[in-house]
VORO-90976 format. One record per residue (C-alpha): residue in three letters; x, y, z; residue number from 1. Coordinates in Angstrom, 3 decimals, padded with zeros to 6 digits. Each point is the difference from the previous one (the first is absolute). Last residue first. Layout:
BEGIN
- ALA/X/Y/Z/NUM
...
END
This chain:
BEGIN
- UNK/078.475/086.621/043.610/359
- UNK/002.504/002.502/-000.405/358
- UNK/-002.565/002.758/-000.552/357
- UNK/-001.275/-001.122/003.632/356
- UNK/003.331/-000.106/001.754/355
- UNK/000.519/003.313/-001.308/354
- UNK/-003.149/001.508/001.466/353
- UNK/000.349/-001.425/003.304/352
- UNK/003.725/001.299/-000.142/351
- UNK/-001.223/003.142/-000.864/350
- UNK/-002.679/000.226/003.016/349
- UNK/002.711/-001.209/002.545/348
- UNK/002.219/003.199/-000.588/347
- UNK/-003.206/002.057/-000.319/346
- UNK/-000.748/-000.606/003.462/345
- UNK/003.312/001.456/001.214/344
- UNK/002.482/-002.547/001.857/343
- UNK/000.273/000.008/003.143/342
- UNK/003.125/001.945/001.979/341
- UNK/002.323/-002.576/001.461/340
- UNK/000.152/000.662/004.082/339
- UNK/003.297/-000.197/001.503/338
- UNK/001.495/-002.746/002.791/337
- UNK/-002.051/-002.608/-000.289/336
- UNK/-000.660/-001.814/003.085/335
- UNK/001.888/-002.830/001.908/334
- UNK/-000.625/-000.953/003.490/333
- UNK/002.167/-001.620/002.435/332
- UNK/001.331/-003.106/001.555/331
- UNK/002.541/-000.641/002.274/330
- UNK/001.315/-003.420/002.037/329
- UNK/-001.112/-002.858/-002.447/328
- UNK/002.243/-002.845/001.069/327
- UNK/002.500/-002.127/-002.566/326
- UNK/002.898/001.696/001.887/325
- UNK/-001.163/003.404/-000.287/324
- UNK/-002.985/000.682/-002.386/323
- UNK/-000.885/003.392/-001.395/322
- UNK/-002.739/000.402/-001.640/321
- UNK/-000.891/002.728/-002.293/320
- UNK/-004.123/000.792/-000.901/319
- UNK/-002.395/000.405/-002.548/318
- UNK/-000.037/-003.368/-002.161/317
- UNK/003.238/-001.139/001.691/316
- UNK/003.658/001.918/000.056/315
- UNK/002.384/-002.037/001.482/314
- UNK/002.928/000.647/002.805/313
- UNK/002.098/-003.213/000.991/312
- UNK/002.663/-000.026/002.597/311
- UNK/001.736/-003.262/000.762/310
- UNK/002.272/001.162/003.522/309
- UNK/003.225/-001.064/000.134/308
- UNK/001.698/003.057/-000.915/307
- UNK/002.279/000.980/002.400/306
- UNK/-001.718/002.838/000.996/305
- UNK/-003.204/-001.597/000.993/304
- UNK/-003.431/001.939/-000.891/303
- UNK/-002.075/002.625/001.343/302
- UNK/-002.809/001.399/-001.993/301
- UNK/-001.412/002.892/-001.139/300
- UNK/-002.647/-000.306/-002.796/299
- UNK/-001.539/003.367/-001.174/298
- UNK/-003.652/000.601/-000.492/297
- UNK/-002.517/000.827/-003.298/296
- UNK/002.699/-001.737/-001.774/295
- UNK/-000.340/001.347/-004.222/294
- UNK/-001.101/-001.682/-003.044/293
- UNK/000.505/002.118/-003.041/292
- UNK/-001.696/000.183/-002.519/291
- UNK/-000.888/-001.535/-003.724/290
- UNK/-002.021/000.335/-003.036/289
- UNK/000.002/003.609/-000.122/288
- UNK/-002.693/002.334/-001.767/287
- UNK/-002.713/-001.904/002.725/286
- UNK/-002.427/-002.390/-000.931/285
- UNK/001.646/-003.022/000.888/284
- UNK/002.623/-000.196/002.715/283
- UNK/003.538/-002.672/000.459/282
- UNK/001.150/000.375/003.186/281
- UNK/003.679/000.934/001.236/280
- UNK/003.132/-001.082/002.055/279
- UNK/001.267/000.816/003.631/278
- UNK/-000.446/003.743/000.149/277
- UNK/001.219/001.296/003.061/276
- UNK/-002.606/002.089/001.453/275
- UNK/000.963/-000.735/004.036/274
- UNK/003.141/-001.734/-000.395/273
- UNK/000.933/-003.770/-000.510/272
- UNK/002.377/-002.387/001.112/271
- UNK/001.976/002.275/002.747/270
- UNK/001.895/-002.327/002.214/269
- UNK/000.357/000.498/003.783/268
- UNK/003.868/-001.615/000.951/267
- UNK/000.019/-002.894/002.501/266
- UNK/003.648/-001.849/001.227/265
- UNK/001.385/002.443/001.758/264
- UNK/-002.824/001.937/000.525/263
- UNK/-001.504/-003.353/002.091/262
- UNK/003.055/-001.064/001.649/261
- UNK/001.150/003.717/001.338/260
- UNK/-003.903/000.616/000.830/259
- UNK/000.398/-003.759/002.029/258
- UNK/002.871/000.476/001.782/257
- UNK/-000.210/003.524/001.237/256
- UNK/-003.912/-001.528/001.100/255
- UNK/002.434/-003.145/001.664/254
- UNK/002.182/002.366/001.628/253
- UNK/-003.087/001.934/001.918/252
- UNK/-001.810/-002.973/001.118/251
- UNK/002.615/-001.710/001.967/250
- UNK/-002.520/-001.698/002.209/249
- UNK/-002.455/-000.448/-002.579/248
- UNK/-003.187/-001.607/000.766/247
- UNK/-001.541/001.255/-003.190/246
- UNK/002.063/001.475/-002.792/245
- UNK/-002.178/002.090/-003.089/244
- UNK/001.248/001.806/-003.024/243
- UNK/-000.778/002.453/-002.142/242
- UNK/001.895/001.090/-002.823/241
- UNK/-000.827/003.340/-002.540/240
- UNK/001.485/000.323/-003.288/239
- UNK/001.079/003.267/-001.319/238
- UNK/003.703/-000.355/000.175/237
- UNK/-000.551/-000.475/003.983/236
- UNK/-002.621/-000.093/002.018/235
- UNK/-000.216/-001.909/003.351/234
- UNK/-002.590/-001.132/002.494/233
- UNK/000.102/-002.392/002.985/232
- UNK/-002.792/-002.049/002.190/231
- UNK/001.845/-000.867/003.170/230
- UNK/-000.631/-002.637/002.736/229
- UNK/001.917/-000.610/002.975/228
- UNK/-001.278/-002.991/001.728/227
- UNK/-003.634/-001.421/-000.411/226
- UNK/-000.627/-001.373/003.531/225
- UNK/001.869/002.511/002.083/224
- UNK/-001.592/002.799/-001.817/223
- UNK/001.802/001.891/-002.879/222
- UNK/-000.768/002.590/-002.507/221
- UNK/001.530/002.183/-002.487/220
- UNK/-001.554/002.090/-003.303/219
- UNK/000.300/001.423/-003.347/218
- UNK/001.775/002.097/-001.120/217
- UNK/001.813/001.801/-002.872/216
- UNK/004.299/-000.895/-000.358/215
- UNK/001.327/000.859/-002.983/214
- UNK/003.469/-000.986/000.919/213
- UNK/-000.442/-001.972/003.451/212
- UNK/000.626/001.367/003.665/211
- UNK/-001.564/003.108/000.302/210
- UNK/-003.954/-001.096/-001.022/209
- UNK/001.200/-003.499/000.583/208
- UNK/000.359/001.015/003.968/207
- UNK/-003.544/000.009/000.274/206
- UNK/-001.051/000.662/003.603/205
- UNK/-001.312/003.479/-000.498/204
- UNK/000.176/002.751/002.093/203
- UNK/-003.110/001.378/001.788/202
- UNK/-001.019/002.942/001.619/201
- UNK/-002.939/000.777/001.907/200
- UNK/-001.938/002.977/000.483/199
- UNK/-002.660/000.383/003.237/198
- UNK/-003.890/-000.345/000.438/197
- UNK/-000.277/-001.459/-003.773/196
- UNK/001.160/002.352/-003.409/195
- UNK/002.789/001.052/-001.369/194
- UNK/002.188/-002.867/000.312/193
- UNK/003.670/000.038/-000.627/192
- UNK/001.821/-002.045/-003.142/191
- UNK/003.607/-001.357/-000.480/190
- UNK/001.232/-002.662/-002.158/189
- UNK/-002.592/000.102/-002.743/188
- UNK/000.530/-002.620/-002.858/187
- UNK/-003.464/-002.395/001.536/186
- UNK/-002.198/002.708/000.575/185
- UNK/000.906/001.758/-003.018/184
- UNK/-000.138/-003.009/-002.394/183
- UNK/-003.562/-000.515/001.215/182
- UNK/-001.380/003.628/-000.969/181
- UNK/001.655/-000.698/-003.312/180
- UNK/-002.025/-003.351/-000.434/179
- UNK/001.544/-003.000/-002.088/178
- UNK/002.051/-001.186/002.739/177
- UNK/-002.836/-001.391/002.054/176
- UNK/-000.850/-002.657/-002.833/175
- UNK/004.053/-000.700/-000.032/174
- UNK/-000.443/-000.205/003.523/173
- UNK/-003.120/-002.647/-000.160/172
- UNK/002.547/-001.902/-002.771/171
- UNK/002.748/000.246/002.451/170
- UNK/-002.365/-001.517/002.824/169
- UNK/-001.055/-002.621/-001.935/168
- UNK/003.264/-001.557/-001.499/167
- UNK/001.219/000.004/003.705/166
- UNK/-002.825/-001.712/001.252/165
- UNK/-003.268/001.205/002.129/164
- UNK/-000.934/-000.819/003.421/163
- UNK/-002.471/001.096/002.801/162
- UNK/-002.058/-003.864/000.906/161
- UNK/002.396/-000.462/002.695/160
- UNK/-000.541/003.453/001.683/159
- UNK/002.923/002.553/000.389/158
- UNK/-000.291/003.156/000.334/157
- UNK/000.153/001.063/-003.964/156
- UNK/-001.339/003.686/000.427/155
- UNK/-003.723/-000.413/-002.053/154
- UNK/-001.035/-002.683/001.551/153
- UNK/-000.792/-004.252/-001.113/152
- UNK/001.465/000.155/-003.681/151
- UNK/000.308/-002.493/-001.915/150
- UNK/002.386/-000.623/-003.053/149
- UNK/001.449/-003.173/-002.307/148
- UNK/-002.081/000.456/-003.110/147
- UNK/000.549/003.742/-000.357/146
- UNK/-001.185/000.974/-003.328/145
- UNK/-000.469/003.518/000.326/144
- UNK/-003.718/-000.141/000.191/143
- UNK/000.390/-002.768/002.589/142
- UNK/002.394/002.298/002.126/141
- UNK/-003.082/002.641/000.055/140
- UNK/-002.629/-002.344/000.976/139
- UNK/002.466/-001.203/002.916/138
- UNK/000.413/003.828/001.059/137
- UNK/-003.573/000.580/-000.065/136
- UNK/-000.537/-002.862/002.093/135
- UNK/002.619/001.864/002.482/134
- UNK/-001.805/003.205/-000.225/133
- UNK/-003.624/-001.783/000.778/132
- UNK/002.183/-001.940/003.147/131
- UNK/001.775/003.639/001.134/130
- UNK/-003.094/001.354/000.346/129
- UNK/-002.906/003.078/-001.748/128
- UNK/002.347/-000.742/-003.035/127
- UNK/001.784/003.295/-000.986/126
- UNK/000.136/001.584/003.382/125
- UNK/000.250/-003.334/001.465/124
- UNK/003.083/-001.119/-001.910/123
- UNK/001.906/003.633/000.543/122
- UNK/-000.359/-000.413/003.948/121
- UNK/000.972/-003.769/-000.067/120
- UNK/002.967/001.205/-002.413/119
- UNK/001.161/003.189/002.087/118
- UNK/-000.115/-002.000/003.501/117
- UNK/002.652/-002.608/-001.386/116
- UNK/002.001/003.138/-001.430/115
- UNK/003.057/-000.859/-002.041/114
- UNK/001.705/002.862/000.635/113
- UNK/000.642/000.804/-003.302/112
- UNK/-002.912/-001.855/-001.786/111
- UNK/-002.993/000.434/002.135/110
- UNK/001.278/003.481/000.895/109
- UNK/000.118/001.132/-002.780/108
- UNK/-003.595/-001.272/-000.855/107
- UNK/-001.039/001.384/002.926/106
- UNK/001.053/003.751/-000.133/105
- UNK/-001.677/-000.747/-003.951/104
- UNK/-003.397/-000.989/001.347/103
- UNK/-000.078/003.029/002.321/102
- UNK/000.813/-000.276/004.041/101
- UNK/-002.978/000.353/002.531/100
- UNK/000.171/-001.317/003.539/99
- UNK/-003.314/-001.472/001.136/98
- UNK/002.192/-003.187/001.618/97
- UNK/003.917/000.876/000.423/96
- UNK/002.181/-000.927/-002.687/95
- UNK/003.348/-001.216/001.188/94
- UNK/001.584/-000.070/-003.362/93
- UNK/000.800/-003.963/000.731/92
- UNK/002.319/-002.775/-000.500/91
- UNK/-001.374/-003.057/001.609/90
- UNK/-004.166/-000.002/001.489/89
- UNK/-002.754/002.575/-000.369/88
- UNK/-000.131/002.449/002.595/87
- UNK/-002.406/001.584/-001.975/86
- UNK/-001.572/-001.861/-002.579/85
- UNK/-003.042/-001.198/000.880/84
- UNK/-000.922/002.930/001.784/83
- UNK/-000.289/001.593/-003.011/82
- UNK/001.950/002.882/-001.799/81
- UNK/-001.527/002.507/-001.584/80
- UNK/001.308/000.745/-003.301/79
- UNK/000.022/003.155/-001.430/78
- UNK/-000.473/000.349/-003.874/77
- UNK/003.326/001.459/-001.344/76
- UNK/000.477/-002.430/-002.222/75
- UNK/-002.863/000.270/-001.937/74
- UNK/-001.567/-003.260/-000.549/73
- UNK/001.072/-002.487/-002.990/72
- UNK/-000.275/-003.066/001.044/71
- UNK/003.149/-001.227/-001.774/70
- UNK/001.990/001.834/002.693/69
- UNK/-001.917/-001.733/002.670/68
- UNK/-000.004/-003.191/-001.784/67
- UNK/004.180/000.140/-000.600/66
- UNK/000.539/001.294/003.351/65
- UNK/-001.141/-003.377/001.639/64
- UNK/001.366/-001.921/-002.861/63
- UNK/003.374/001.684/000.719/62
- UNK/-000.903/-000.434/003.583/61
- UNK/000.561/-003.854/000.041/60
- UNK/003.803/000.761/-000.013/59
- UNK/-000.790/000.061/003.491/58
- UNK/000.604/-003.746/000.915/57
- UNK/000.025/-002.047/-003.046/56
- UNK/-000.764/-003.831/000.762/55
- UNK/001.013/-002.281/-001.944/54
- UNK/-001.688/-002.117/-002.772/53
- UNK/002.674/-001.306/-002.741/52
- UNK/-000.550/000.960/-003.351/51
- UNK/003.638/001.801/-000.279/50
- UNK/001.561/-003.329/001.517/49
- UNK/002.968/001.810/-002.116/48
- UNK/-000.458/002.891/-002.204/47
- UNK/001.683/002.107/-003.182/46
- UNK/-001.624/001.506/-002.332/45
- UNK/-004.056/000.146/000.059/44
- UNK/-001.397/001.906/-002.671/43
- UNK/-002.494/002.459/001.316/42
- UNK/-000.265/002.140/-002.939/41
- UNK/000.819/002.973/000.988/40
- UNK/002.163/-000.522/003.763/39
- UNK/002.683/-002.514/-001.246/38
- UNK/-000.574/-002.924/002.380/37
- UNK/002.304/-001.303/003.121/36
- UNK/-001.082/-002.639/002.311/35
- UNK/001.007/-001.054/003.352/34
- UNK/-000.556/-003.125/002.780/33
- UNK/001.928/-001.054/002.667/32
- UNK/002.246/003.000/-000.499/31
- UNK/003.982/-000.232/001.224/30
- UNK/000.838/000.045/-003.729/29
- UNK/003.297/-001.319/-001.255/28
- UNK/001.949/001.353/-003.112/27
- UNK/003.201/001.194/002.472/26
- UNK/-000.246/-002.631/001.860/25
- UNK/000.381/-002.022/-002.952/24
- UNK/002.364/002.042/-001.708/23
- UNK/002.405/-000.181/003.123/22
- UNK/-000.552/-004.101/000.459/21
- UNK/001.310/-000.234/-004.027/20
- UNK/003.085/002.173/000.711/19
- UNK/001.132/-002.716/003.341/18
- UNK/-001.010/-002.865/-001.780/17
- UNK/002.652/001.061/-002.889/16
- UNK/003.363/001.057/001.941/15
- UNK/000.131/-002.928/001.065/14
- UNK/000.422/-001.372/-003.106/13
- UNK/002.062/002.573/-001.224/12
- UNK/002.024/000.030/002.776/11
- UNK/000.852/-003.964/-000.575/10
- UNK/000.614/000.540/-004.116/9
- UNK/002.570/002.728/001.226/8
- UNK/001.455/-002.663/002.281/7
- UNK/000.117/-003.107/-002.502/6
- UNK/001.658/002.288/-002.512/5
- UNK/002.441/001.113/002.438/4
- UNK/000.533/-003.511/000.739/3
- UNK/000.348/-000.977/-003.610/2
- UNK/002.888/002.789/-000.483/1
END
């Protein structure tokens, strides 16, 4: 009887090491560096070294499309393409010099084929040079908040001083993410040119777009010095997750990894709605002595499902907070949410008068 005790105890054991090496494989990340934030508010999630400078190979082109897009021009302006860019080294549309494609042939092809020659070409239409476009591209991840970005091109060749961060580049895609015309280029699997001396056809890259539940962009990359790097998009339940790996050699597990970690453990939290009322005013002159006070804007959020987030939401002199772990993360405005009709001028007259005979 003891020594089948002592034996099942002995399995057990080594049974235990054996479990605990499984999850951790299981939980590890090949990534040097990654980040994960929910897409509306920015809030970063889950990261590791996620502040780190890397470089970022040619998920540089979701700033790249990002300007173009946010420029505004028609997109079926024909672009000439320069010198400059033809022949333009790594992965390539082939674009020969004086040939013609439209801004939104490019774009595609920027971002599904990955088209070295398609950025330089893009940058100097919109910047007179690749240099102007890539200041404009710094100015742009400034605006944004980037603290650990620089750009040196507008295709992510690599250059020593061409870097960003993992927590960077998902907040530049969640920037990117918040235009229609980008969420096409970037959840499109299969496009053909119209325009340029012949039609090309590209497939994307992205296997998240098949791959992962709610799958919606955004962009790989890899040269020899940054690795495999992905930029990754899901929605799911109404709450959209992007993510960033750089230097990744097993880049495709660890973004199933990290959407299953982050929706897992996230959920988006309605606080307020658009015209909820929140409380009321007092008013003078007016037949009622109180209204309603009403969010001009509704507070989405995304908070831990387990609880362990300290969520606070306030109502100031004219506006709700909401604070998150002792930090300030949304604020908006409150305005009244029905106009009290004024009092008529005889109303006020009589109570002049009686305050006067009562005197």
């Amino acid at each position: 009887m003891v020594k089948r005790a002592a034996l099942l105890m002995l399995a057990v054991l080594l049974s235990l090491p054996v479990q605990t090496r499984a999850e951790q494989r299981e939980a590890r990340i090949s990534a040097k560096a990654w980040a994960v934030i929910e897409g509306g508010s920015g809030r970063l999630l889950l990261g590791e070294h996620e502040h780190d400078r890397l470089p970022m190979a040619s998920t540089t082109k979701i700033m790249t499309a990002l300007l173009i897009l946010e420029g505004g021009e028609d997109l079926d302006t024909l672009v000439e393409t320069p010198a400059e860019a033809a022949g333009t080294e790594g992965s390539s549309l082939y674009l020969a010099a004086g040939e013609r494609l439209s801004l939104r042939d490019l774009l595609f092809g920027l971002m599904m084929a990955s088209g070295n020659d398609a950025a330089v070409a893009l940058a100097i239409h919109a910047a007179g040079s690749a240099a102007a476009f890539a200041a404009r591209m710094n100015e742009r991840a400034a605006a944004l908040g980037c603290t650990d970005t620089h750009f040196m091109n507008p295709n992510g060749l690599h250059d020593p001083n061409h870097y960003t961060s993992a927590c960077d580049l998902a907040r530049i895609a969640a920037a990117a993410m918040e235009l229609p015309c980008f969420r096409e280029l970037v959840s499109t699997q299969r496009y053909t040119t119209t325009t340029g001396d012949k039609p090309r056809t590209f497939r994307t890259k992205n296997k998240v777009l098949t791959r992962e539940e709610g799958g919606c962009g955004v962009k790989t990359g890899f040269t020899k010095k940054a690795g495999r790097c992905l930029c990754f998009a899901a929605r799911r339940e109404g709450m959209l997750l992007i993510g960033t790996v750089l230097n990744a050699p097993d880049m495709w597990n660890d973004a199933q990894k990290l959407l299953d970690r982050g929706f897992s453990e996230y959920k988006l939290r309605t606080f307020l709605t658009k015209g909820q009322a929140v409380g009321t005013v007092s008013v003078t002159g007016s037949e009622k002595k109180s209204l309603p006070v009403a969010a001009k804007e509704g507070i989405l959020y995304p908070v831990r499902k387990d609880g362990r987030d300290e969520v606070k939401l306030a109502a100031t002199a004219g506006e709700a907070v909401l604070t998150v772990n002792g930090t300030q993360v949304a604020l908006v405005e409150l305005i009244v949410k029905e106009g009290a009709k004024p009092l008529p001028f005889g109303w006020f007259f009589k109570q002049v008068m009686w305050a006067f005979m009562a005197a």
